[in-house]
C-alpha positions as CSV (number, residue, x, y, z in Angstrom):
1,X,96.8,87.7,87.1
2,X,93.2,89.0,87.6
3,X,91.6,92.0,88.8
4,X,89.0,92.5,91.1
5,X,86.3,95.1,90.8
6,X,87.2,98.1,92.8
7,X,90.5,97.4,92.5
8,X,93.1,100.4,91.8
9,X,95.3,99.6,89.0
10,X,97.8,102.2,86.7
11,X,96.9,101.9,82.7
12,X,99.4,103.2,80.2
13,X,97.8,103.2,77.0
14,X,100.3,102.6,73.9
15,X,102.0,106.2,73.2
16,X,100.2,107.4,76.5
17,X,100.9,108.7,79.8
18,X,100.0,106.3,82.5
19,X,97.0,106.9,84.8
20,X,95.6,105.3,88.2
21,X,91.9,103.7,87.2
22,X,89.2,101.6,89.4
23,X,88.3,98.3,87.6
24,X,84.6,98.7,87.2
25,X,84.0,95.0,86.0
26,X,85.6,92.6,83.4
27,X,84.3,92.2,80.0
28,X,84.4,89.2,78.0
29,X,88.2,87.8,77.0
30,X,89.2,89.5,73.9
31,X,89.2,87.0,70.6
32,X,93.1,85.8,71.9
33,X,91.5,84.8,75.0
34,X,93.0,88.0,77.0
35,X,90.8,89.3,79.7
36,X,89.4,92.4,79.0
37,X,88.3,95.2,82.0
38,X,86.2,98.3,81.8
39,X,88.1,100.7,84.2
40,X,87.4,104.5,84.8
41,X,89.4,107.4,86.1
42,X,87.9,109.9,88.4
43,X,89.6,112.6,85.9
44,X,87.8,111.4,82.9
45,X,84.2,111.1,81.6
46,X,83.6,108.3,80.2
47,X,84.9,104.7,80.4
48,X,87.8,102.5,78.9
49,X,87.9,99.0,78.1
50,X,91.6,97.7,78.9
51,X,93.8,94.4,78.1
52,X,94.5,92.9,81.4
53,X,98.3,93.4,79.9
54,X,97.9,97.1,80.0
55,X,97.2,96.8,83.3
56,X,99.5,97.1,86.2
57,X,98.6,96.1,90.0
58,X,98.8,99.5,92.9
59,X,98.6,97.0,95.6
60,X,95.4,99.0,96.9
61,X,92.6,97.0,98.7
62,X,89.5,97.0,96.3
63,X,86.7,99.4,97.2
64,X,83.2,98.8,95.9
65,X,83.2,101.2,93.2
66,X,80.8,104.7,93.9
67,X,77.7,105.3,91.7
68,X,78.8,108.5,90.9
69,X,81.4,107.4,89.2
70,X,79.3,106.2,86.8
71,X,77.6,109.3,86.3
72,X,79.7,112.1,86.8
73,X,82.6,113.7,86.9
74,X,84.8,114.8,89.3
75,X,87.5,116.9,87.8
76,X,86.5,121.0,87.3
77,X,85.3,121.3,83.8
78,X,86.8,123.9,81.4
């Protein structure tokens, strides 16, 4: 399975809670030859990369990812 940028997927990092993300692009495979994608969550920051195994399909239509994603963030700060 692959994922295409813009794509809404849910990420449950090991120990973590799972979160929706936006696949920003894909990286280059991982040294096992697993694909590797840089998402981002409109609650965070900064960016993950994530093992395409991690990753789960939402079935959501991709959506060109917004600039301002990139730079900021959308959640109140503290």
């Amino acid at each position: 399975m692959s994922f295409e940028i813009g794509e809404s997927v849910e990420y449950k990092p090991l120990g973590g809670t799972a979160g929706v993300f936006i696949v920003m692009r894909r990286m280059p495979d991982d040294p096992s030859g697993e694909a590797v994608y840089r998402i981002k969550s409109e609650l965070e920051y900064h960016e993950r990369n994530a093992l395409e195994s991690a990753l789960t399909n939402l079935g959501a239509s991709p959506q060109k990812p917004e600039p301002s994603m990139w730079r900021q963030h959308k959640a109140p700060r503290p």
